[in-house]
C-alpha positions in Angstrom: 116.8 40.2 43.5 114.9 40.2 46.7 117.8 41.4 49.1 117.0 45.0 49.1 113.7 44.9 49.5 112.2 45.6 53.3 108.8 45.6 54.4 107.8 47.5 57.4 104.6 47.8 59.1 102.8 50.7 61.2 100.6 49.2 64.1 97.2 49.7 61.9 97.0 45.9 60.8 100.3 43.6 61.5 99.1 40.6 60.6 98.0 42.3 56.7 101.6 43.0 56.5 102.6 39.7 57.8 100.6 38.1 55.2 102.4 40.3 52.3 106.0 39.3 54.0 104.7 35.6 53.3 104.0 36.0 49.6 107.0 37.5 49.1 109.5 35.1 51.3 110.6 37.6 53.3 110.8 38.5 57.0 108.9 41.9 58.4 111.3 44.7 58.9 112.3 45.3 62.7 110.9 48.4 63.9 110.0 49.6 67.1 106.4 51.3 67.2 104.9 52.3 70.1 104.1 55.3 72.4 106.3 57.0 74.5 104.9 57.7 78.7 103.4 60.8 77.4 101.4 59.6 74.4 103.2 60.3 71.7 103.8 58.3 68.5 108.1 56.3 69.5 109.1 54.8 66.1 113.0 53.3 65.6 114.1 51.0 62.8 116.0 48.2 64.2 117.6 47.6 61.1 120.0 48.7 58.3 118.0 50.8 55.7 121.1 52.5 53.9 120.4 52.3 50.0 117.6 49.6 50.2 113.8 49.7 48.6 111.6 50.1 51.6 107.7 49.8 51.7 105.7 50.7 54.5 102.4 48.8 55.0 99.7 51.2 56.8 96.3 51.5 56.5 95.5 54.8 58.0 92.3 53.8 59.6 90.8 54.6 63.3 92.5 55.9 64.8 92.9 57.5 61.9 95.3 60.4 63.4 97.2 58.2 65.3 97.5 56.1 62.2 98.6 58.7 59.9 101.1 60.3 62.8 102.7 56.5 63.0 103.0 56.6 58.8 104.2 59.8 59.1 107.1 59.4 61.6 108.1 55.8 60.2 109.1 57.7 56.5 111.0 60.6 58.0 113.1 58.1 60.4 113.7 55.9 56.6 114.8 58.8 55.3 117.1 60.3 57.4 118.2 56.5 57.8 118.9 56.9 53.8 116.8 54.3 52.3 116.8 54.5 48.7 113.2 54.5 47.9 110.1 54.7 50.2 106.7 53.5 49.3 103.9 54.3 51.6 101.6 51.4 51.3 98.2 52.2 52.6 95.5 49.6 51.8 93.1 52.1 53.6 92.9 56.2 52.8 91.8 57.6 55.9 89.7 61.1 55.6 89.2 60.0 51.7 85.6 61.2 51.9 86.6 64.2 52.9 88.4 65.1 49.3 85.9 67.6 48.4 84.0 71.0 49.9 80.3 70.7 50.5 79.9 73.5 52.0 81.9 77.3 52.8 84.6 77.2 55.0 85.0 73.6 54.9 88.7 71.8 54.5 90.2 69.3 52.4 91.5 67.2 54.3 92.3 64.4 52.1 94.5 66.8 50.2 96.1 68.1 53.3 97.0 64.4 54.3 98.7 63.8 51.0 100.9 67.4 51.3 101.8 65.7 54.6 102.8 62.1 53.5 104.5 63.4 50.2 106.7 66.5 52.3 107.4 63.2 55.4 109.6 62.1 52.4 107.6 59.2 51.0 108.4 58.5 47.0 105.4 56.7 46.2 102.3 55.3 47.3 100.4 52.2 46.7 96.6 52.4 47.9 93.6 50.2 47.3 90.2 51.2 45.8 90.1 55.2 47.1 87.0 56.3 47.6 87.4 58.9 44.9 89.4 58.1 42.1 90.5 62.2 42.4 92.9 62.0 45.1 95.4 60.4 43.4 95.5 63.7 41.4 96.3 65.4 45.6 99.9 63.6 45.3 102.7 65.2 43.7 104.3 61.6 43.6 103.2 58.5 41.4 100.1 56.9 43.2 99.3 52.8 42.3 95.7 52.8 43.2 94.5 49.0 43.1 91.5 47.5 43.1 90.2 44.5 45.2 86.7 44.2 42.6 88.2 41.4 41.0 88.9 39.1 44.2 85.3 40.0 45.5 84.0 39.1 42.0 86.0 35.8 41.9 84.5 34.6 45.0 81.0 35.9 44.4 81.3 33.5 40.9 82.7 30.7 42.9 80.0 30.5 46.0 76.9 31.9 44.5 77.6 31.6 40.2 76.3 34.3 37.9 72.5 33.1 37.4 69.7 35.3 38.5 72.8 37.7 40.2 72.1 41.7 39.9 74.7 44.2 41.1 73.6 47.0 42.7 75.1 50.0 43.2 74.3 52.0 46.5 74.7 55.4 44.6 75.8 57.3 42.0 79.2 57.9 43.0 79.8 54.6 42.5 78.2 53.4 39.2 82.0 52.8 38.0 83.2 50.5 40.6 80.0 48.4 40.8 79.8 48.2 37.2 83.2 46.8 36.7 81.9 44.0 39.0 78.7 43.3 37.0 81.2 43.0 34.1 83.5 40.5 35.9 80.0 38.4 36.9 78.1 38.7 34.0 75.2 40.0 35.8 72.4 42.1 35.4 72.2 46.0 37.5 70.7 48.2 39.2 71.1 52.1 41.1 69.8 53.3 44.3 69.8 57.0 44.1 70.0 58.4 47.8 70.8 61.9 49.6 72.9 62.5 52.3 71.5 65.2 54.4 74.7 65.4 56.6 77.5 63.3 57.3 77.4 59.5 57.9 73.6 59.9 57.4 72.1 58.4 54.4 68.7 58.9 52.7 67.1 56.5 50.4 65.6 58.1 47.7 64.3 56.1 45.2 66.2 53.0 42.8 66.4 52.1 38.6 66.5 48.6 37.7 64.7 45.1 38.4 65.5 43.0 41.2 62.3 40.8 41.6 63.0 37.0 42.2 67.0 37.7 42.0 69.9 38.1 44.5 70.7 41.6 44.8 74.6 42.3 45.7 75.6 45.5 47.2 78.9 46.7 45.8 80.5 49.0 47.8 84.3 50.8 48.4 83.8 51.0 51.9 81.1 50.1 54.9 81.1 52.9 57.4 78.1 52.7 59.2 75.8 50.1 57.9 73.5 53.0 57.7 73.4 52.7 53.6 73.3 49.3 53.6 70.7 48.3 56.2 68.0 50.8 54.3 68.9 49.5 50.4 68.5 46.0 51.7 65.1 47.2 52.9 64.7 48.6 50.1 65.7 46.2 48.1 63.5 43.3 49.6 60.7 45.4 49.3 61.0 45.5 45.5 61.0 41.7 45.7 64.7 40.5 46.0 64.8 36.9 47.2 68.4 37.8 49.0 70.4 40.4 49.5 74.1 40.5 50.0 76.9 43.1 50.2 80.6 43.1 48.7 82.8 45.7 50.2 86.1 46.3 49.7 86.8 48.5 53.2 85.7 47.3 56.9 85.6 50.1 58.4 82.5 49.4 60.9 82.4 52.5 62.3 80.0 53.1 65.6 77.3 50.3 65.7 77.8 49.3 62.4 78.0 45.6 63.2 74.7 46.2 65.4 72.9 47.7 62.1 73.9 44.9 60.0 73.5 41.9 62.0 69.5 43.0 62.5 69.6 44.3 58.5 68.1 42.1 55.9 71.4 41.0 54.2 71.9 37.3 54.1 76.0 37.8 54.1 78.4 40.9 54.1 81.7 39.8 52.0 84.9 42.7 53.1 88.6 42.3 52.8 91.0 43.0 55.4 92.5 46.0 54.1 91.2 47.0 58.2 91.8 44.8 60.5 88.6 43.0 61.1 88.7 41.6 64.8 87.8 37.9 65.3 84.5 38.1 66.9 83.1 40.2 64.1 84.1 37.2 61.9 81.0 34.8 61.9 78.1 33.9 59.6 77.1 37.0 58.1 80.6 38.6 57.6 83.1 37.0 55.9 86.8 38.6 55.3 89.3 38.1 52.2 92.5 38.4 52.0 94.1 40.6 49.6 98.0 40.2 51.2 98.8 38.5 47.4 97.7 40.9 45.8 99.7 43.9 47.5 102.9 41.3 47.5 102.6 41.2 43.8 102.2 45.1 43.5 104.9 45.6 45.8 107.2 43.2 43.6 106.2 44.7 40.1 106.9 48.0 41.6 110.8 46.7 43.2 111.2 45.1 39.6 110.2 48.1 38.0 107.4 46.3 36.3 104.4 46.8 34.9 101.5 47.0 37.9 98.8 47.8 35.7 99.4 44.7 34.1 98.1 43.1 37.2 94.2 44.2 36.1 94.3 43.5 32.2 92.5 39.9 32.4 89.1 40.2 33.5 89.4 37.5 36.1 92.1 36.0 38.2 92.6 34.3 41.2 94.8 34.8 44.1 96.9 31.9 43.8 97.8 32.9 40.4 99.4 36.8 41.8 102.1 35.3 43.3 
């Protein structure tokens, strides 16, 4: 039973949640989000919530304030309109790298964004791939944290196959994620160890493993600011790669990211469109998946009161098979 179920959307990336509405054969909750004359965040729900199972798509990405304020102010309005349930849905975790302190006197503000979202009134949350598997730990609510590896393995398998394929991983933070996509591709690896000296500044140290003669693939959570990427692909060609290519699950593009990797040495940059990814950043070199079916089918396990980890048991799939 689909009836009361309702899907709302922030303003971070309509047409994501459009795309979920799709796969589940439902229309897109009517809300009104905007900004009232003096700048701040105007949300109203345009529709009866009383007792239903409402999910809230919202990738808190830039403006990542904005973003959060939108999320925020959307699940105190659902509850005081009594809704039964409210999932925060939020494909991207805005200020997840901040989850951690580097240095004295330093916040933690990935932490203090989940105190927020849980004490708005949300009663779950469904994310995508955080950047550190630790902040689920932040939410005093269940957290679904889902994984797009598989849909970038699938189509890495189905344009490029598995021979003479090695997955490389861009540090050591994220030896897990990249090695769950060698697994899917049955290909060889490799690590790039680097340091960051301060934020959104990467140095390349040094890198373990053999990539002479082979396609190297970049496997990533997230591309900020290309800076990573354009020196392992250096890096990488210089220790004989024939190609290079990166699979990401995150857009975020910050700055001139696009700049950086359009005079890099990757042949193509494969994202999804957990961030809205604006059409003319969409050409040759960067390609965007959808991952819509995949969220639908979490968001239906979850109204079901299914299983979603069941969604990850097979070691491959394909999208048309989630819905």
């Amino acid at each position: 039973m689909m009836s009361d179920l309702i899907v709302f959307s922030g303003s971070a990336n309509r047409p994501l949640a459009q795309g979920i509405c799709q796969w589940l054969k439902i229309p897109l909750g009517e809300a009104l989000v905007g900004r009232f004359k003096n700048g701040e965040t105007r949300i109203k729900i345009e529709q009866n919530v009383r007792n239903m199972d409402v999910f809230v798509i919202q990738p808190t990405s830039n403006p990542s304030d904005h973003h959060i304020m939108e999320l925020l102010i959307m699940i105190d309005a659902l509850r005081r309109a009594s809704a039964a349930r409210i999932t925060a849905v939020i494909p991207y975790y805005g200020y997840a790298k901040q989850e951690k302190k580097t240095a004295g006197r330093e916040p933690i503000s990935a932490k203090l964004v989940a105190n927020l979202i849980t004490t708005a009134g949300a009663d779950r949350v469904v994310a995508l791939d955080l950047h550190a598997p630790a902040i689920q730990g932040f939410f005093d609510i269940p957290v679904d944290n889902l994984t797009a590896i598989p849909i970038l393995a699938d189509e890495l398998m189905e344009t490029e196959g598995q021979d003479h394929i090695v997955v490389v991983s861009p540090d050591a933070g994220g030896v897990a994620r990249a090695y769950d996509f060698r697994n899917r591709v049955g290909a060889g690896f490799a690590l790039i160890a680097k340091h960051r000296p301060e934020p959104d500044t990467n140095e390349v140290l040094e890198m373990v493993g053999d990539v002479e003669g082979k396609t190297a693939v970049i496997v990533d959570d997230m591309i900020s600011t290309g800076g990573t990427l354009a020196e392992a692909a250096y890096m990488l060609i210089e220790r004989g790669a024939r190609q290079v290519m990166a699979y990401a699950v995150h857009p975020v593009f910050a700055g001139d990211a696009m700049e950086r990797i359009h005079h890099s040495m990757l042949d193509r940059v494969v994202v999804t469109n957990t961030i809205e990814v604006p059409p003319e950043f969409r050409d040759g070199k960067v390609q965007v998946l959808d991952i819509s079916a995949l969220i639908a089918q979490a968001i239906r396990r979850i109204h079901e009161g299914s299983s979603v980890s069941a969604l990850f048991e097979a070691m491959r799939y394909r999208q048309e098979q989630l819905i």
